[in-house]
N, C-alpha and C positions, 0 to 999 in steps of 0.2 A: 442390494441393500434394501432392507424392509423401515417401511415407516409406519407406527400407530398411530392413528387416527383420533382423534378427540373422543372418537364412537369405540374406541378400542378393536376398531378390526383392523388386523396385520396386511398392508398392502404393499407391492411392489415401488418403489420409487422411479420416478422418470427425472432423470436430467438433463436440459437441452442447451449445451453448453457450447457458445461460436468460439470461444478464446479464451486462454488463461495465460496472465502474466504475471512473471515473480522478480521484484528490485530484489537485485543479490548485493548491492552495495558496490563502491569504487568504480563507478560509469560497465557496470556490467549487470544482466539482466538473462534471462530467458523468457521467450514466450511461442505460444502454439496459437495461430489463427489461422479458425478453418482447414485443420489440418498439415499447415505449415510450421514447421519450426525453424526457428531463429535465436539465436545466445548472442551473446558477449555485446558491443559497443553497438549495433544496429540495433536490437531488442530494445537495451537501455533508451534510446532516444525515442522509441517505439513506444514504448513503457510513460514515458515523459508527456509524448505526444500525447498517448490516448489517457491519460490521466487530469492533461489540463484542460481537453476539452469535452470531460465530464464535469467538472466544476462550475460549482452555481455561478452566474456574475461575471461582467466584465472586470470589477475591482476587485476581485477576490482571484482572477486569473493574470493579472498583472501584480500583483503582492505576491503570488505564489513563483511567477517567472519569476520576478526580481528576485526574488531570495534564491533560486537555482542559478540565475550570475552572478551573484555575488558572492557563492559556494564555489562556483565554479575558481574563481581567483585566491580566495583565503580558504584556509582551509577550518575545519567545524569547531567552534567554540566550547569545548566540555568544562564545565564546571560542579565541582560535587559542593551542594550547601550543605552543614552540619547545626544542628539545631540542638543548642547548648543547655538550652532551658529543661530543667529535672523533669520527668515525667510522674505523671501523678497517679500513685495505684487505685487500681480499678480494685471495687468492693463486688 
C-alpha cells in the first residue's frame, strides 16, 4: 500500500497492527491477537471485554455494562420515526 505525503512524495506504508476485532452481531465475533485467532461466543466476550476497558470513565463504563444486561434479557427496541411535516423546496 503506497501513501502520499503532504510533500507529495509516494512512500511505502507500515502498519503495526497487535489485534483486530469485528462484532458480527448475535453474541458472535471474530478476532486475531497477536497472531491467534478466535470466532464465535469466546471472541464476542473478548470483543466486549477489550472494548469496555478502552472507554473513558468509570460512569460511562457502567452505563455502557448496564445497557449490555439489560440486551442481554430483552431483546432490541427498533423503532422507525416518520416525519410527516412537508419538506420545503430548496432554491
Amino acid at each position: 500500500m503506497d501513501v502520499v505525503c503532504w510533500s507529495g512524495a509516494q512512500q511505502d506504508a507500515v502498519w503495526n497492527r497487535q489485534h483486530v476485532a469485528n462484532h458480527l452481531g448475535h453474541h458472535t465475533a471474530c478476532a486475531e491477537i497477536k497472531g491467534l485467532r478466535f470466532s464465535g461466543l469466546f471472541a464476542w466476550m473478548l470483543w466486549r471485554t477489550i472494548y469496555l476497558a478502552k472507554l473513558p470513565g468509570l460512569e460511562r463504563k457502567a452505563h455502557v455494562l448496564g445497557d449490555w444486561t439489560i440486551e442481554l434479557f430483552f431483546p432490541r427496541d427498533i423503532a422507525q420515526t416518520v416525519d410527516l411535516t412537508p419538506r420545503r423546496k430548496r432554491t
